[in-house]
C-alpha positions, -999 to +999 in steps of 0.1 A: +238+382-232+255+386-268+259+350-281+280+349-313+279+325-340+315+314-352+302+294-382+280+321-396+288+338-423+276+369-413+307+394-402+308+386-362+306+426-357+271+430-379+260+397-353+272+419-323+248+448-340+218+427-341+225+413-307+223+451-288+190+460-314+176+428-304+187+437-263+169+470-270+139+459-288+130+434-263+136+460-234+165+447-214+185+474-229+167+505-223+176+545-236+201+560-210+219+523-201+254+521-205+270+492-229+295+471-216+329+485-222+342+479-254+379+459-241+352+439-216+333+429-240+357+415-266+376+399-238+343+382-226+331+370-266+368+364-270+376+386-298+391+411-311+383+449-293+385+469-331+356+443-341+335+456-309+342+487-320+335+482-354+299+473-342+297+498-317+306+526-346+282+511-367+254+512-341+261+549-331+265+558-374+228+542-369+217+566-340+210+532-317+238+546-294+255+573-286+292+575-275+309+597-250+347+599-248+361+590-216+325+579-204+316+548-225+289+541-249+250+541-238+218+540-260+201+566-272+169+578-265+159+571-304+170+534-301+143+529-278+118+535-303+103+503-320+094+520-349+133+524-357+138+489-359+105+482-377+117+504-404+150+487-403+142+452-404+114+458-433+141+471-450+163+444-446+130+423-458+125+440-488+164+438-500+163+399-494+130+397-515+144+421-541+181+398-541+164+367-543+129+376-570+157+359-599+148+322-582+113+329-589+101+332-553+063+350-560+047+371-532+025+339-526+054+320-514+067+353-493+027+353-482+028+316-466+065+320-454+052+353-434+018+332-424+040+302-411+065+323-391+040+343-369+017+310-370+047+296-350+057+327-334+023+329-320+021+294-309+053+296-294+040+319-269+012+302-259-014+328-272 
């Protein structure tokens, strides 16, 4: 389920992150499920357990999980909640418009970007 890309230069526990938001978002993850166990799941991306648990830490600092000792890790009831990740990827929107407004990108070019995503997001599904 968690695909990881080696080449990226995004830190392969923020990857791991997005992966389980993206699990939960789409619903094959739902509040109350367990997470695969942290050893199992480094041992099945082949890496390193601390990086799993890196992400894991992350994720539960985030509220999108919720650890119990001796138990495992499972989401929370508040990950379910589209309206978390809306907030946080809008964020995450606004602080890569914001880092890259020095290159001159207008809200025009942000406009038609957003237009040509959802154009092709939209056709992809066959709507």
């Amino acid at each position: 389920m968690i695909e990881l890309d080696f080449r990226s230069r995004k830190p392969i526990y923020e990857q791991i992150c997005e992966k389980v938001k993206e699990l939960i978002a789409v619903g094959e993850w739902k509040s109350g499920d367990q997470l695969p166990a942290v050893r199992c799941l480094a041992r099945e991306l082949g890496i390193n357990h601390n990086t799993i648990q890196k992400a894991f830490s992350a994720l539960e600092r985030e509220g999108v999980i919720n650890s119990v000792a001796g138990k495992g890790s499972f989401v929370s009831a508040m990950a379910s909640q589209t309206e978390v990740f809306k907030k946080q990827a809008l964020e995450e929107i606004e602080r890569v418009i914001e880092k890259n407004v020095v290159y001159s990108i207008t809200c025009e070019d942000v406009k038609q970007l957003a237009e040509h995503v959802f154009a092709k997001e939209k056709h992809g599904r066959g709507a």
